[in-house]
N, C-alpha and C positions, 0 to 999 in steps of 0.2 A: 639609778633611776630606771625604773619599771614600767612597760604598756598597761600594768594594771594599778597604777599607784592615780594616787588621787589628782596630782599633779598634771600628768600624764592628759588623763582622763578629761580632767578639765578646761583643760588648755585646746586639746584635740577639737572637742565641741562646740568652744568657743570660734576657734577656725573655723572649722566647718563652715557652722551655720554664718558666717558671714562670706566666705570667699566666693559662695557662686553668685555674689551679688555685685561683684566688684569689676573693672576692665582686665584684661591682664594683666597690664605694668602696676594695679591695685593688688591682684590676686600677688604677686612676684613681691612685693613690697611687706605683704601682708604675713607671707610666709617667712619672709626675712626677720620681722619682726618679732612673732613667735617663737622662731626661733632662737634668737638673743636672750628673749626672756626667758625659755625653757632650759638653755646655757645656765644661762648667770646665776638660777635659780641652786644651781648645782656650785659654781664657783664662778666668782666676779675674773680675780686671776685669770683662774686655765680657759677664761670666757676672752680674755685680753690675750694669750699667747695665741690662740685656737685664729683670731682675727688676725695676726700679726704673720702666722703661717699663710693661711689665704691669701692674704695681700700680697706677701715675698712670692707667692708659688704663682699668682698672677703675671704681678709684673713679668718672673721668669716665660714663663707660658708666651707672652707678647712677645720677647725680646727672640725667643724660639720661632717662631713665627717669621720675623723677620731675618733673623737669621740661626739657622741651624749651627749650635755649640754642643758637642758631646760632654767639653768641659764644665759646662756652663749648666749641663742638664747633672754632671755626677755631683757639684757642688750641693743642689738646688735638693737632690735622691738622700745627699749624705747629711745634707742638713736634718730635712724631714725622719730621718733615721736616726743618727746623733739625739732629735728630741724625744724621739720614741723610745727608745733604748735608755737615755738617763731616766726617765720615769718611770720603766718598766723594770730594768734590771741591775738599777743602780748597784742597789746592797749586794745583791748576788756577782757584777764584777766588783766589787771593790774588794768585797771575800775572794775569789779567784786572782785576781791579782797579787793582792798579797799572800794567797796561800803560793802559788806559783813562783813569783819573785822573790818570797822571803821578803817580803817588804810591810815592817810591824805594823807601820803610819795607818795603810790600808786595809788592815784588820780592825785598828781600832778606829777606823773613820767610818766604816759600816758601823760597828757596836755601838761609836757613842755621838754620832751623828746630828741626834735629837737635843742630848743634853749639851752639846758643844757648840750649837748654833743655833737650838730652838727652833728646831724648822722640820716636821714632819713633811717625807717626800710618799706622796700618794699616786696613784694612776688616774689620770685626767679623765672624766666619762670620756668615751668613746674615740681616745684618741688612738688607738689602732686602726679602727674603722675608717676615719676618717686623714688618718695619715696616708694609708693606702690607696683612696679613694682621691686624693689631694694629685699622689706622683703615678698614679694610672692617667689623670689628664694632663701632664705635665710629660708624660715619658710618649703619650699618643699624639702630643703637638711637636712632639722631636720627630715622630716618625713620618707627619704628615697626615694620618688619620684624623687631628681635623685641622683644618685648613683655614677656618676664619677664625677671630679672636671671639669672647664671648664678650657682649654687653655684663660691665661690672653685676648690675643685680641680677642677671641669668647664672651669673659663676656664684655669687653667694648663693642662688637657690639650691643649685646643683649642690653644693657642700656643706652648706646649712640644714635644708630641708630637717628640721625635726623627727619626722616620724622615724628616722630611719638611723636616729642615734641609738636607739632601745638596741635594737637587734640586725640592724643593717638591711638588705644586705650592700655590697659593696657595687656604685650602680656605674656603667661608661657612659656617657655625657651625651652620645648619641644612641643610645635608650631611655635616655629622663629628660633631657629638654624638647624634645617635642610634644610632650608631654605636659609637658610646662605650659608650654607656650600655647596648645589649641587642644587646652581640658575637657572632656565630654563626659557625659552621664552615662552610660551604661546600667541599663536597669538590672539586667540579668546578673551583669559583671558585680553589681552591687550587692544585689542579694546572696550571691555565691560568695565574695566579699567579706560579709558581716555574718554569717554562719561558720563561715573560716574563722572569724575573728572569736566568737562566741566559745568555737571549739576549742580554739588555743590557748583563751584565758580559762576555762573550766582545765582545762590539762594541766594549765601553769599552776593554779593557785589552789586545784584538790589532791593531783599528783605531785605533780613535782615539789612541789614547796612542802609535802610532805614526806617526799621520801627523801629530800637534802638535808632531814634533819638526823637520819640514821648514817649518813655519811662522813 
């Protein structure tokens, strides 16, 4: 999924032009919801695990909160890791395993993978970004960096937020929820904004996308 794909675009606009119209806990709702839909539009699934992380890295976050567990934080680290890693680098360990161990199974469990279980394993959109993004608030409520819990739909915005599946970047919690919470127009900040924006789609889709075709 692309900041210049049709989807994208559309969805974006759609938001937009309703959110400065709405209270906060509208505006925070609203973005939640787009969000989902901008997910799911990608995969219902990796829309179901993506929500299933969240929750768990919550709860943990609270339980951190009240009380400080280093075990409790490497479980919660290893977990978000463990899912990131099967996705991303399945075939390449299960190759390395068995070239390493000598062990056939795991040669041929990379090779025939697809045909022995029917199950293409793909990379979730943005689940680097957003794994990372998940145990940076999770690893800064161990430390004390923040100090209160978030209100549930503040932490979905925080980790949901749409815009910032495309390309990121990777945001700390106490740079984007105040933000959240008491939105403001900036005229100048806008214009500069949407010039920025103009520029990087004209880069993306007359350079870039034509010189990844020589590569």
């Amino acid at each position: 999924m692309l900041f210049n794909s049709a989807i994208f675009v559309l969805l974006f606009i759609a938001v937009y032009s309703v959110y400065w119209f709405l209270p906060i806990r509208g505006k925070h709702y609203l973005i939640i919801v787009a969000s989902l839909l901008f997910y799911s539009w990608y995969s219902v699934p990796f829309l179901i695990l993506f929500l299933a992380l969240i929750i768990v890295n919550y709860l943990v976050s609270l339980a951190l909160l009240k009380k400080k567990s280093a075990l409790l934080l490497s479980l919660t680290v290893g977990l978000d890791l463990a899912v990131l890693g099967f996705f991303k680098y399945f075939y390449l360990l299960a190759h390395t395993i068995g070239w390493a161990l000598g062990i056939p199974y795991m040669e041929h469990l990379r090779a025939n993978w697809e045909a022995d279980y029917d199950i293409v394993i793909i990379l979730p959109i943005a689940i680097s970004f957003y794994t990372f993004q998940i145990i940076a608030y999770v690893v800064d409520t161990y430390r004390g960096v923040i100090s209160e819990p978030l209100a549930p739909r503040r932490f979905f915005v925080f980790i949901l937020f749409f815009p910032q599946f495309v390309a990121g970047p990777i945001l700390r919690s106490e740079d984007f929820i105040p933000q959240i919470d008491s939105p403001t127009i900036d005229q100048d900040r806008m214009r500069r904004g949407i010039l920025l924006l103009i520029q990087g789609t004209i880069k993306k889709v007359l350079i870039a996308d034509n010189l990844g075709k020589f590569t």
